[in-house]
Each structure stands twice: as C-alpha cells, then as structure tokens.
N, C-alpha and C positions, 0 to 999 in steps of 0.2 A: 366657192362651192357652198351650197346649201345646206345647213347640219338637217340631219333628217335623227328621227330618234332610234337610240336603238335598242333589238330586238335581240337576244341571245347572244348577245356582242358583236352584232353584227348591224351595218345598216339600212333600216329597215326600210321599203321601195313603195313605191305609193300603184295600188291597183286597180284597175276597173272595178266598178262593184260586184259584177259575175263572178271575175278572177278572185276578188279576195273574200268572196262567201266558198268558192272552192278550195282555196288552201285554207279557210277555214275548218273547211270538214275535214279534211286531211288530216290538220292536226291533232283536233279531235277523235279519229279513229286510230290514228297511231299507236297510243298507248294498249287499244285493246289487241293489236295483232303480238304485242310481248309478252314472251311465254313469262307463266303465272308462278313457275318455279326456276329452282334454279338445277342447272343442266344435272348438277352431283345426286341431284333427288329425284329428278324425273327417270320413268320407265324401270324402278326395282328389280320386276321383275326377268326382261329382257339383260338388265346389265349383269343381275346376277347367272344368267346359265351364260352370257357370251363371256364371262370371266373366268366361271369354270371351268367350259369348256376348253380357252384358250390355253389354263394353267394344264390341264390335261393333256392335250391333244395337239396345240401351239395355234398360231394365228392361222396359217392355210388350212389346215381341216375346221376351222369354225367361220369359213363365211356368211355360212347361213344365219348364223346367231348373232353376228354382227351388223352384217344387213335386217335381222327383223333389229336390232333393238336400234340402228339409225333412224330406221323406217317410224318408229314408236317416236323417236328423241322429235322427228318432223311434223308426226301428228302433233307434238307439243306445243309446238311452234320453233322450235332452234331450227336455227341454218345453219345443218351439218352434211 
C-alpha cells in the first residue's frame, strides 16, 4: 500500500484539482461559522430573565424566555 501523508492523523486522499480547491474553501470558511464566544457568555441578557423567571415561576411557565434566549444562543452560532 502506498504511504500517502497525513493530514490531521488521518490519510490524506489525492483530489481532482476542482475537488481540492473546494475542500479548500471549506476549510477555510469553517472556522468563521464558530461561535466567537463561549456559550456561558453569549446572550446575558436572555439568560438572565429565562433564569429568573424559571427560579420564580419554574421551567413550564417560562417557555417563552427560554425559547427567546435558545433563539439568541442560534443567532450566535451554537447548535442548541
């Protein structure tokens, strides 16, 4: 078998030149779709009324506020 070199510990596969200017890009834009913080920080303001509200009121009267501040966590970029 052919040693090929490798790539992320992994090894790495020989491409069409089209194909490997596309997974080019890819990799390239990957880092920009990772959210810029981290989840504990993102959306303050949402975590603090769906927090209160839940210590208040408990988790089924605060749907609302838990879905906006999901909804915020998704503008951030997390996959929640």
């Amino acid at each position: 078998m052919a040693a090929f070199p490798l790539e992320n510990g992994f090894p790495a596969l020989a491409l069409p030149g089209s194909q490997q200017n596309q997974v080019s890009a890819v990799k390239a834009t990957a880092p920009e779709s990772k959210p810029k913080k981290k989840i504990c920080c993102a959306c303050p303001d949402t975590k603090r009324l769906r927090d209160e509200c839940i210590v208040q009121h408990g988790e089924d009267a605060c749907k609302k506020w838990i879905e906006a501040h999901l909804t915020c966590l998704r503008a951030e970029g997390f996959n929640v």
